[in-house]
PyMOL Python script that loads the backbone (N, CA, C, O; Angstrom):
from pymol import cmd

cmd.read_pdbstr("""\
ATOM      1  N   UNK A   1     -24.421   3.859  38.008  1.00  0.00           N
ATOM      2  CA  UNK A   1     -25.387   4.790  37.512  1.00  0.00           C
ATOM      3  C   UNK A   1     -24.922   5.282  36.134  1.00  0.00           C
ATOM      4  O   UNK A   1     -23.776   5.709  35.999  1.00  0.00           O
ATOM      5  N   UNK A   2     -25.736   5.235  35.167  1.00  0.00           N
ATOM      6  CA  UNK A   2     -25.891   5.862  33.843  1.00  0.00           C
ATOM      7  C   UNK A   2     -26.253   7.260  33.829  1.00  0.00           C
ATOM      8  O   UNK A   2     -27.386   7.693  34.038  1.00  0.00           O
ATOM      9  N   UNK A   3     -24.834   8.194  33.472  1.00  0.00           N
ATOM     10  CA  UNK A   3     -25.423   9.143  32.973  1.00  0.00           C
ATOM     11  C   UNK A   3     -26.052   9.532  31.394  1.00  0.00           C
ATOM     12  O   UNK A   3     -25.675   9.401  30.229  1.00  0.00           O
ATOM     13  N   UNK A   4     -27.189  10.063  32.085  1.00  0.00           N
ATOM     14  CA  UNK A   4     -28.114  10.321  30.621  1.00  0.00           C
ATOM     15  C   UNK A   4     -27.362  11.240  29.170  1.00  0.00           C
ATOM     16  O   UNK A   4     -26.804  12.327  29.316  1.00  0.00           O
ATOM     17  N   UNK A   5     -27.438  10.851  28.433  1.00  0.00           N
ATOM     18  CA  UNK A   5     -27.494  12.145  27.285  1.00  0.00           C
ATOM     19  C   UNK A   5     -28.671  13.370  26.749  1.00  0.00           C
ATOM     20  O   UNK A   5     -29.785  13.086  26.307  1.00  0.00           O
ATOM     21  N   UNK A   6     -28.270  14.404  26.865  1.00  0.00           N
ATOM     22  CA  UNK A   6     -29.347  15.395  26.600  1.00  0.00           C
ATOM     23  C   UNK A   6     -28.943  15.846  25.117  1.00  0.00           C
ATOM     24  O   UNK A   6     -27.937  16.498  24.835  1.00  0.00           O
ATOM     25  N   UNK A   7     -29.812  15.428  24.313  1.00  0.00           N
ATOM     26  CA  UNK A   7     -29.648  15.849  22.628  1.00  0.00           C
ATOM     27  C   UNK A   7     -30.128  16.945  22.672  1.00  0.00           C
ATOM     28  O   UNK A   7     -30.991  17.215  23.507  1.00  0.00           O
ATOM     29  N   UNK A   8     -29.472  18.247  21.370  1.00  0.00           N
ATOM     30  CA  UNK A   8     -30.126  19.455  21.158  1.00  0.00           C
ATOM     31  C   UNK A   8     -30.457  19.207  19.768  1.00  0.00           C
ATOM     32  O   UNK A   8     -30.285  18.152  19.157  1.00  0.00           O
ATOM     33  N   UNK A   9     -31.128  20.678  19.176  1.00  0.00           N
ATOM     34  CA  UNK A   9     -31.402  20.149  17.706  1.00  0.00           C
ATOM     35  C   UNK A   9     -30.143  21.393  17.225  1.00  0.00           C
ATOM     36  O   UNK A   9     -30.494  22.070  16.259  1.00  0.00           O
ATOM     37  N   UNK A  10     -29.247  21.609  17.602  1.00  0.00           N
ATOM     38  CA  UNK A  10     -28.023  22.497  16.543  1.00  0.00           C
ATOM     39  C   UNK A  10     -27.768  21.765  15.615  1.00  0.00           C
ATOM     40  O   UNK A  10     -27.662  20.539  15.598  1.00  0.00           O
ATOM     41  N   UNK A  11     -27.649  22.604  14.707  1.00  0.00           N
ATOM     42  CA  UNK A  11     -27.482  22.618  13.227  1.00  0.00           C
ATOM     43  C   UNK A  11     -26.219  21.564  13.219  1.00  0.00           C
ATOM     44  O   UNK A  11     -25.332  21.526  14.072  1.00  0.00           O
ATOM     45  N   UNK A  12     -26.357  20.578  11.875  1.00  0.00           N
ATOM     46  CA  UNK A  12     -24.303  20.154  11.581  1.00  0.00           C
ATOM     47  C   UNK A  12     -24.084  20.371  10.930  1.00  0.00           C
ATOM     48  O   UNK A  12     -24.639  20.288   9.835  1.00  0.00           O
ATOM     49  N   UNK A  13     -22.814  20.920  11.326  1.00  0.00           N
ATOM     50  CA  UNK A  13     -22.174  21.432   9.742  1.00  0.00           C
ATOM     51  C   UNK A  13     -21.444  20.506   8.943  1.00  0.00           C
ATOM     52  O   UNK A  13     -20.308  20.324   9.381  1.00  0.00           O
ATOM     53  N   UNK A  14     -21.747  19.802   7.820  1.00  0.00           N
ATOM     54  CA  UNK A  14     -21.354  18.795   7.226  1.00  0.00           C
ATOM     55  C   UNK A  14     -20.980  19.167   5.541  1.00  0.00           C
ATOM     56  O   UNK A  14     -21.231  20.267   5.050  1.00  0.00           O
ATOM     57  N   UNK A  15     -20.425  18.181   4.884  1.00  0.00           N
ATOM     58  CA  UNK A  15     -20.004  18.301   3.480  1.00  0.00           C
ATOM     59  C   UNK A  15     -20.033  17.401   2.761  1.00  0.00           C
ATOM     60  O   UNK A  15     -19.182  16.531   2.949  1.00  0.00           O
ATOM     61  N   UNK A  16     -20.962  17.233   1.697  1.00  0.00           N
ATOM     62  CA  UNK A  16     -20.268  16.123   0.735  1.00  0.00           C
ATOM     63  C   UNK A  16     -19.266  15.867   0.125  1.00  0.00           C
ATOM     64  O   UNK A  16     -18.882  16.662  -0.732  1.00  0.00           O
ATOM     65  N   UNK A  17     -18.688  14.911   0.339  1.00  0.00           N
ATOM     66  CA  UNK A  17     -17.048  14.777  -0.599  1.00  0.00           C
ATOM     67  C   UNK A  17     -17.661  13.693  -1.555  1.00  0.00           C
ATOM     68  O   UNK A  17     -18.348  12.683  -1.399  1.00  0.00           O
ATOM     69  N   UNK A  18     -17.128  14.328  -2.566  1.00  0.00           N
ATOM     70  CA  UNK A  18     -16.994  13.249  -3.972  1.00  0.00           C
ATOM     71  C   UNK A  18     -16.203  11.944  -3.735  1.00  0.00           C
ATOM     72  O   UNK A  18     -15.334  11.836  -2.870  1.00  0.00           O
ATOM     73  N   UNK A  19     -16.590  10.945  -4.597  1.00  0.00           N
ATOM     74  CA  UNK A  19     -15.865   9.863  -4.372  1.00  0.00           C
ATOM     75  C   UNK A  19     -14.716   9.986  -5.417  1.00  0.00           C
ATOM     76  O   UNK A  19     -14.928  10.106  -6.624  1.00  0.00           O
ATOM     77  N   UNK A  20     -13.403   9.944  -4.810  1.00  0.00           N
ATOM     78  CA  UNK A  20     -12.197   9.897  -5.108  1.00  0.00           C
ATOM     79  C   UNK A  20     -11.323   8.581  -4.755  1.00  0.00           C
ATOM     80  O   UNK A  20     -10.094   8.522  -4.814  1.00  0.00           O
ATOM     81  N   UNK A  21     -12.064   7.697  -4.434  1.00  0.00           N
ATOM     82  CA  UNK A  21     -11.421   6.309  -4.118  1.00  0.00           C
ATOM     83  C   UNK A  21     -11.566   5.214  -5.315  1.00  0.00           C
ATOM     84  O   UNK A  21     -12.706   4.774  -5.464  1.00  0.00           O
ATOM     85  N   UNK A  22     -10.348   4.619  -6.363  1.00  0.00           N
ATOM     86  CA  UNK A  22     -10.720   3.958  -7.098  1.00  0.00           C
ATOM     87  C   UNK A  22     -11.508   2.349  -6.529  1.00  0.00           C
ATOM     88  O   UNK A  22     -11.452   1.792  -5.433  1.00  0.00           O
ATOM     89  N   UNK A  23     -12.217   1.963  -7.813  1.00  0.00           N
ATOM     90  CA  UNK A  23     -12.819   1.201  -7.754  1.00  0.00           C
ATOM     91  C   UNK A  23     -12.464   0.031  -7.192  1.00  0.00           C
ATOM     92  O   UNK A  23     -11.254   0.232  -7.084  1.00  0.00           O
ATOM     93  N   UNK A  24     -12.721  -1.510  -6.569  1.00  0.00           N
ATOM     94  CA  UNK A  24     -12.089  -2.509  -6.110  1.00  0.00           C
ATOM     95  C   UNK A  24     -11.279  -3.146  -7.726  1.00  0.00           C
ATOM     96  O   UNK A  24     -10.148  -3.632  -7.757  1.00  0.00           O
ATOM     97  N   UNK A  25     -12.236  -2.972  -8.997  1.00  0.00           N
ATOM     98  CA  UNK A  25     -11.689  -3.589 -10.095  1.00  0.00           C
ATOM     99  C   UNK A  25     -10.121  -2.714 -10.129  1.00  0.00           C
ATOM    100  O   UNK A  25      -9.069  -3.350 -10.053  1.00  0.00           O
ATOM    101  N   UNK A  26     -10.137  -1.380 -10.239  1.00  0.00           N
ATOM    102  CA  UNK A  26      -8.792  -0.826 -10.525  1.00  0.00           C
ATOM    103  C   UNK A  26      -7.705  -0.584  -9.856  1.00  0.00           C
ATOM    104  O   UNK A  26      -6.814   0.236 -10.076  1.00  0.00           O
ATOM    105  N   UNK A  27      -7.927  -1.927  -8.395  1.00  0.00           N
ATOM    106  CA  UNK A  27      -6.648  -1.778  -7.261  1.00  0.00           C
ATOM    107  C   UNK A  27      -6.168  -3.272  -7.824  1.00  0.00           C
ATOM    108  O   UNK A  27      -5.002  -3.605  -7.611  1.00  0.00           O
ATOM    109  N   UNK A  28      -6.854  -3.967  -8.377  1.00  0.00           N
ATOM    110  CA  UNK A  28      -6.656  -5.107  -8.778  1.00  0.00           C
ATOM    111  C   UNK A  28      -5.196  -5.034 -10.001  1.00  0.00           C
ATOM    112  O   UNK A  28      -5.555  -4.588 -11.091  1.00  0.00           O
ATOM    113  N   UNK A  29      -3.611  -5.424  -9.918  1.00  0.00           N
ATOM    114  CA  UNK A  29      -2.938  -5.401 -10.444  1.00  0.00           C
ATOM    115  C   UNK A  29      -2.783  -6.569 -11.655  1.00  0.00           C
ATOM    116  O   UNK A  29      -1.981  -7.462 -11.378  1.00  0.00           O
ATOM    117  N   UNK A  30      -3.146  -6.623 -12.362  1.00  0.00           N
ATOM    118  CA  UNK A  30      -2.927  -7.981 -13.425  1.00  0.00           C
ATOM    119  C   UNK A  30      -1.685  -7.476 -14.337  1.00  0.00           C
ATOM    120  O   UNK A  30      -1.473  -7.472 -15.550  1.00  0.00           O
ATOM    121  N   UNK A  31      -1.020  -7.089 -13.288  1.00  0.00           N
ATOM    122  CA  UNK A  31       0.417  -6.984 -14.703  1.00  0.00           C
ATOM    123  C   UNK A  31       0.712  -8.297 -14.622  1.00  0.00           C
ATOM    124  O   UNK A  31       0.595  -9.039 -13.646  1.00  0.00           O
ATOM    125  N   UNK A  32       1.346  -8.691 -16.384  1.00  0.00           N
ATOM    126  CA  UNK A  32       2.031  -9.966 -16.506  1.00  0.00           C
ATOM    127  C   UNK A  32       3.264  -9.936 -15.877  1.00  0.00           C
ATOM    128  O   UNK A  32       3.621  -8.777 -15.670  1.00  0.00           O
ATOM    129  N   UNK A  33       3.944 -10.663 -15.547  1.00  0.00           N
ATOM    130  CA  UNK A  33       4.825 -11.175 -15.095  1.00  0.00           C
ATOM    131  C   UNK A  33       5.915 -12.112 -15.541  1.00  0.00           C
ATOM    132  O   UNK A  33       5.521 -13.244 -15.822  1.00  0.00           O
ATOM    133  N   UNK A  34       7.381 -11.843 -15.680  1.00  0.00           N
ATOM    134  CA  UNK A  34       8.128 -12.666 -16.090  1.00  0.00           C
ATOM    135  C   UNK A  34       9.390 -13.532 -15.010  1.00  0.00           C
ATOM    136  O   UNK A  34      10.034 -13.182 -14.020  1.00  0.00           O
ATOM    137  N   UNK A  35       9.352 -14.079 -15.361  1.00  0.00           N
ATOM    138  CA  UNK A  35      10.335 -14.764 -13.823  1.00  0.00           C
ATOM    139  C   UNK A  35      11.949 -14.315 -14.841  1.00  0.00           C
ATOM    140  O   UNK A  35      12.182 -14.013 -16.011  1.00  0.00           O
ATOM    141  N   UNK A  36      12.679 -14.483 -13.698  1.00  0.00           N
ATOM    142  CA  UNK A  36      14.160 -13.885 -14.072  1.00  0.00           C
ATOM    143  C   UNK A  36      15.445 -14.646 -13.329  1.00  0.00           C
ATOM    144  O   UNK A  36      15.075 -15.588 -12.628  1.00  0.00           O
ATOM    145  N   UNK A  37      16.528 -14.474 -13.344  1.00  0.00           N
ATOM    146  CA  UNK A  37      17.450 -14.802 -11.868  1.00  0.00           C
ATOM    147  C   UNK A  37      18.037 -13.669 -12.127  1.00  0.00           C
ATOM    148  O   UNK A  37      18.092 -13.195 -13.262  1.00  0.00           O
ATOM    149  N   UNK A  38      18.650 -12.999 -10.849  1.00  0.00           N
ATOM    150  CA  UNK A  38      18.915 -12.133 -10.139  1.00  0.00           C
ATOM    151  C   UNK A  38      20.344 -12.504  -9.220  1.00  0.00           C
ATOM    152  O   UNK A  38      20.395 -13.166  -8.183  1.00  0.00           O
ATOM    153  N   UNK A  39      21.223 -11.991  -9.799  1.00  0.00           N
ATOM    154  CA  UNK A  39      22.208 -12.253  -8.826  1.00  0.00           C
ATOM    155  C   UNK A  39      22.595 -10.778  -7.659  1.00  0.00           C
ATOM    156  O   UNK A  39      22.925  -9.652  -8.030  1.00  0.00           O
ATOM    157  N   UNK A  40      22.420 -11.261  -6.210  1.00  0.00           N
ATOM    158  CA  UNK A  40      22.572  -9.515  -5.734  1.00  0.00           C
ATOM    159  C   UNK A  40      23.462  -9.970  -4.787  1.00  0.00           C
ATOM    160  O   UNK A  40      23.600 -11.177  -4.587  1.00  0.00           O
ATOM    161  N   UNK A  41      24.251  -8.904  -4.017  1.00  0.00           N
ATOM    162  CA  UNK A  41      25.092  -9.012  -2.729  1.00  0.00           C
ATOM    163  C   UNK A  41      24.343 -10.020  -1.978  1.00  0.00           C
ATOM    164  O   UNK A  41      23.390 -10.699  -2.362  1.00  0.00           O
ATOM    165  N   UNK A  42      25.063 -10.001  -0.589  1.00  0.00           N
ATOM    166  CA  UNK A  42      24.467 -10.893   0.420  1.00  0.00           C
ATOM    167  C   UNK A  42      23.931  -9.325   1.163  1.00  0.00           C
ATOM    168  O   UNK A  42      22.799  -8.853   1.263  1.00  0.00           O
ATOM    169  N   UNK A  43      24.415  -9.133   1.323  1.00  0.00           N
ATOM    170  CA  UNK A  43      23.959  -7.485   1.856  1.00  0.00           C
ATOM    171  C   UNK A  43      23.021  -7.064   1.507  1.00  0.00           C
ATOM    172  O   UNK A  43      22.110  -6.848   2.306  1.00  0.00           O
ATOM    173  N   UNK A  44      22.891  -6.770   0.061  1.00  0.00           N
ATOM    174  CA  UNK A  44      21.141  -6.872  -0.353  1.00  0.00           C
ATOM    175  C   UNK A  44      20.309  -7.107  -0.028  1.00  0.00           C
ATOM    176  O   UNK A  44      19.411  -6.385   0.406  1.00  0.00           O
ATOM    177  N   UNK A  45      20.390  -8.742  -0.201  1.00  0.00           N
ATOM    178  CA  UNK A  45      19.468  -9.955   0.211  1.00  0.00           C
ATOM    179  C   UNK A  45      18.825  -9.580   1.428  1.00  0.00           C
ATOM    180  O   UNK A  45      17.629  -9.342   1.591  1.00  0.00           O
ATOM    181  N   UNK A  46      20.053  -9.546   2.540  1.00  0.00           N
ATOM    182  CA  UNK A  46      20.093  -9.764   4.292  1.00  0.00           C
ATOM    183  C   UNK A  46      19.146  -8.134   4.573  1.00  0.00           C
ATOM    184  O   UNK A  46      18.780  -7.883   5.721  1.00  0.00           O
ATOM    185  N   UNK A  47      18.856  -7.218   3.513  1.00  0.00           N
ATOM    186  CA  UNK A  47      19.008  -6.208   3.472  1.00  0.00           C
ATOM    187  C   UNK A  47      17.418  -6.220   3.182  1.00  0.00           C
ATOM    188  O   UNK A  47      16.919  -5.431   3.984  1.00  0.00           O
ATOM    189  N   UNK A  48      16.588  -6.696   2.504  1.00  0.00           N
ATOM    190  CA  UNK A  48      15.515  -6.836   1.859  1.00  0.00           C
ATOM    191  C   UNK A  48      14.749  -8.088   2.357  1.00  0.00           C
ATOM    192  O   UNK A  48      13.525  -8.073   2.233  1.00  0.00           O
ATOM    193  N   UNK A  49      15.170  -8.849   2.745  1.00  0.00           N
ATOM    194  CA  UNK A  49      14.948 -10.025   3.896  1.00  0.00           C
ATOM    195  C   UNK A  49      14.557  -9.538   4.958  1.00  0.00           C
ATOM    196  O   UNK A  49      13.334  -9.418   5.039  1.00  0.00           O
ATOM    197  N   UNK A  50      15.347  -9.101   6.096  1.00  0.00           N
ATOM    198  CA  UNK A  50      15.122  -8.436   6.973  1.00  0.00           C
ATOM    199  C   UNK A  50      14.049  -7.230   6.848  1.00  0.00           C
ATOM    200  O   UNK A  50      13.707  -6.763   7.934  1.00  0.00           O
ATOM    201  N   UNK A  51      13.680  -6.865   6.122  1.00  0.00           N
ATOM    202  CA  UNK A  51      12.682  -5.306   6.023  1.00  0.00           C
ATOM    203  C   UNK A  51      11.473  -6.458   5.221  1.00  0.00           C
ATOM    204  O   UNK A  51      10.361  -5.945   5.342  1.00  0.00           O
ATOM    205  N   UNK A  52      11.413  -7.340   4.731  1.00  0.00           N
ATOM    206  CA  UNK A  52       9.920  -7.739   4.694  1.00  0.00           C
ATOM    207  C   UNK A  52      10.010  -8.251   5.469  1.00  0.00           C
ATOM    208  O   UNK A  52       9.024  -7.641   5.882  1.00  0.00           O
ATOM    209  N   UNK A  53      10.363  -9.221   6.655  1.00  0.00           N
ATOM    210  CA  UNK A  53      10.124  -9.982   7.720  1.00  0.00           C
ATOM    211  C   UNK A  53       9.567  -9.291   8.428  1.00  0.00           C
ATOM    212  O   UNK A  53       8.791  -9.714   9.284  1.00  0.00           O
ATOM    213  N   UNK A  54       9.863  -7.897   8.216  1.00  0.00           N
ATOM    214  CA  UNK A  54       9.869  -6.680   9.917  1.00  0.00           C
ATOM    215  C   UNK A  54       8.457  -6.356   9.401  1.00  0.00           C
ATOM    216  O   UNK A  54       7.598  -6.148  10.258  1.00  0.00           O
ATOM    217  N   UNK A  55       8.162  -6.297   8.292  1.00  0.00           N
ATOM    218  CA  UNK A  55       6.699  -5.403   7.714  1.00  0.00           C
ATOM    219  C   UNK A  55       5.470  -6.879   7.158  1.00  0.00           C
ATOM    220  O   UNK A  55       4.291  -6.770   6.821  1.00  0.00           O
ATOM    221  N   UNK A  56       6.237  -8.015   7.239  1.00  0.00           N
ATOM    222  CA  UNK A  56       5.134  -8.999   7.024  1.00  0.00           C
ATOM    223  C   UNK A  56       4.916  -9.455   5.435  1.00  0.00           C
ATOM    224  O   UNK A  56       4.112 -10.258   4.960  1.00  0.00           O
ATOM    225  N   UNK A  57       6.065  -8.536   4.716  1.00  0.00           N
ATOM    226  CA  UNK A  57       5.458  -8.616   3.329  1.00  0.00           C
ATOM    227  C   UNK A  57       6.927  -9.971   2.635  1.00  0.00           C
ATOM    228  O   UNK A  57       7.573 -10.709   3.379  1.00  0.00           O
ATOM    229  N   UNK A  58       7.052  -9.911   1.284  1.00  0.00           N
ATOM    230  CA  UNK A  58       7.688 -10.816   0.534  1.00  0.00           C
ATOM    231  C   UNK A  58       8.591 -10.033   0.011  1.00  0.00           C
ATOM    232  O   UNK A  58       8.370  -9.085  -0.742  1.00  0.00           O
ATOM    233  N   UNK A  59      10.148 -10.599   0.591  1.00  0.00           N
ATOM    234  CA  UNK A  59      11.411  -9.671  -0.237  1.00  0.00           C
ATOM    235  C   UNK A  59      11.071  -9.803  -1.360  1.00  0.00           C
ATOM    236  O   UNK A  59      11.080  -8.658  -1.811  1.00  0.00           O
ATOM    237  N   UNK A  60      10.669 -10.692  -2.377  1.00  0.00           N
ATOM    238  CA  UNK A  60      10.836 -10.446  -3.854  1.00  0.00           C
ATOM    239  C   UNK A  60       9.725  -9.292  -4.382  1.00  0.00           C
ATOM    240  O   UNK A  60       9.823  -8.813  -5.512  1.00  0.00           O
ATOM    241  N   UNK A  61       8.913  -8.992  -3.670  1.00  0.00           N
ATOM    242  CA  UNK A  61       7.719  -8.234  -3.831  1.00  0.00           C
ATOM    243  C   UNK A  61       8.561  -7.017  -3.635  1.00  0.00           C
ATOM    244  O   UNK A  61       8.616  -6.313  -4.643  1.00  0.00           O
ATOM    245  N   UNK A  62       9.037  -6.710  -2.901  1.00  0.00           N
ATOM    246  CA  UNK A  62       9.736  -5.699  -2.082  1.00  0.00           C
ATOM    247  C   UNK A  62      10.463  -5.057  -3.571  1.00  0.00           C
ATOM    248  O   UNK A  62      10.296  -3.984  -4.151  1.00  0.00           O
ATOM    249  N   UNK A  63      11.502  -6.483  -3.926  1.00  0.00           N
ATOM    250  CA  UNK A  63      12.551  -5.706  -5.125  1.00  0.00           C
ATOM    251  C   UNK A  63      12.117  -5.502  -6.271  1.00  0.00           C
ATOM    252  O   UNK A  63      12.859  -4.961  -7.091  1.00  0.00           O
ATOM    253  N   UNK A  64      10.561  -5.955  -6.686  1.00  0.00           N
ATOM    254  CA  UNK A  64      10.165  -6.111  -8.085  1.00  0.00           C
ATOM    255  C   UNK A  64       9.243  -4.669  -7.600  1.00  0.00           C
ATOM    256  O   UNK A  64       8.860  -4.312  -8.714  1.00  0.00           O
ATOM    257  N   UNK A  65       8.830  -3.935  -6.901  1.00  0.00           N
ATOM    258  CA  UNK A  65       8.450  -2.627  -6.932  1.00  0.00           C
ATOM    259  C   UNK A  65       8.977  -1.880  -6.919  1.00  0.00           C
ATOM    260  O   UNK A  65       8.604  -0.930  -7.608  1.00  0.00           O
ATOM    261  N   UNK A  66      10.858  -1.700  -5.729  1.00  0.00           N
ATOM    262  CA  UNK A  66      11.010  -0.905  -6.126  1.00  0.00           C
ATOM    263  C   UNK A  66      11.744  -0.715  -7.825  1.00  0.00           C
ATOM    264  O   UNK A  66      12.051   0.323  -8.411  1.00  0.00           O
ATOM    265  N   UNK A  67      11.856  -2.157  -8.274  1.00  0.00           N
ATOM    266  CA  UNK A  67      12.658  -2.078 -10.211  1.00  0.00           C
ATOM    267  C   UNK A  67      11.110  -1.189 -10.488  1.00  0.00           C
ATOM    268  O   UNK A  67      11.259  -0.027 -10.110  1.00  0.00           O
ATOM    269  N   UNK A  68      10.165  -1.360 -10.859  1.00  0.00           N
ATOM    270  CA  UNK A  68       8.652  -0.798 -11.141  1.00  0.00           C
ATOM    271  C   UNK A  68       9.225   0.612 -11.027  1.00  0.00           C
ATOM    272  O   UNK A  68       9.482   1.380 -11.954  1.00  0.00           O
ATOM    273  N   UNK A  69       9.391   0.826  -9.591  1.00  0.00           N
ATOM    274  CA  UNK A  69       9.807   2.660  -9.217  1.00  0.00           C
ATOM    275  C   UNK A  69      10.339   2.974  -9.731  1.00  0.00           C
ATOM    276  O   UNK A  69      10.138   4.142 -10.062  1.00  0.00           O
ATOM    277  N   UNK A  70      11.512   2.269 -10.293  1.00  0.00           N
ATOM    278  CA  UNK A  70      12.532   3.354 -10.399  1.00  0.00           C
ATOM    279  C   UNK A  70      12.045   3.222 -12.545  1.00  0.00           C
ATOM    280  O   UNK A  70      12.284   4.131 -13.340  1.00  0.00           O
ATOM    281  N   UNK A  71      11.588   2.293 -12.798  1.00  0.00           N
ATOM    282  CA  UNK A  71      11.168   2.135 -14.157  1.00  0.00           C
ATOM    283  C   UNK A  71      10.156   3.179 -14.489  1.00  0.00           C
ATOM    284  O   UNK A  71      10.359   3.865 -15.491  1.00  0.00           O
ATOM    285  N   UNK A  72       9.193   3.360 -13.834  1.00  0.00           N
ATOM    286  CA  UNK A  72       8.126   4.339 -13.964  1.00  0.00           C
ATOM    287  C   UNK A  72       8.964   6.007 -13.957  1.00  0.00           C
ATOM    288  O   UNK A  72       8.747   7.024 -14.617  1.00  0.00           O
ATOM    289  N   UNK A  73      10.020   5.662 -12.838  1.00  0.00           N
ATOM    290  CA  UNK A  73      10.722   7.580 -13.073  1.00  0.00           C
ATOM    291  C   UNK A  73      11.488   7.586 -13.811  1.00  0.00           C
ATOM    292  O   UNK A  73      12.172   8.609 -13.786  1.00  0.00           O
ATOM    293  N   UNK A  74      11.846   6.596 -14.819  1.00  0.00           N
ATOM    294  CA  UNK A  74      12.555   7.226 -16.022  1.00  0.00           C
ATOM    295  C   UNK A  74      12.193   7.363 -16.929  1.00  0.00           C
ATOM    296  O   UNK A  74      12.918   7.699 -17.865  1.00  0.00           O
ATOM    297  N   UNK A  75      10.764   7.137 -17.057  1.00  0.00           N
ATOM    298  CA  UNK A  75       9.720   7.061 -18.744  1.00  0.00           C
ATOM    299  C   UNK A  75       9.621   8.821 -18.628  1.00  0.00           C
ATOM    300  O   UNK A  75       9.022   9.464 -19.489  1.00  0.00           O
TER     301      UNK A  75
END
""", "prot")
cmd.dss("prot")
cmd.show_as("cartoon", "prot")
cmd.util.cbc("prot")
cmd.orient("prot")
């Protein structure tokens, strides 16, 4: 057995929110890119390896954001 729903007409109290979500064009990253070699511990590596495997993503992705991070907090 289906119980029924009984609708009322009370008021909703609702809000418009502005759109604060950038655009699909401005999530889009086109920074250039330079290739490099990198010499790091094995510890590092095993270190940054292990934490994108666990999250699905790409160690080199991993270390070229946080160089980005820490580049962006020293300007």
């Amino acid at each position: 057995m289906i119980k029924k729903i009984k609708y009322s007409n009370e008021p909703v109290e609702a809000k418009v929110v502005s759109d604060f979500l950038p655009s699909p064009e401005e999530l889009i990253l086109k920074e250039k890119k330079q290739k490099v070699t990198l010499t790091l511990s094995e510890k590092s590596l095993k270190f940054f390896k292990a934490n994108a495997k666990k999250h699905g993503a790409s160690y080199q992705a991993m270390i070229r954001r946080l160089v980005d991070y820490y580049v962006a907090n020293q300007i």
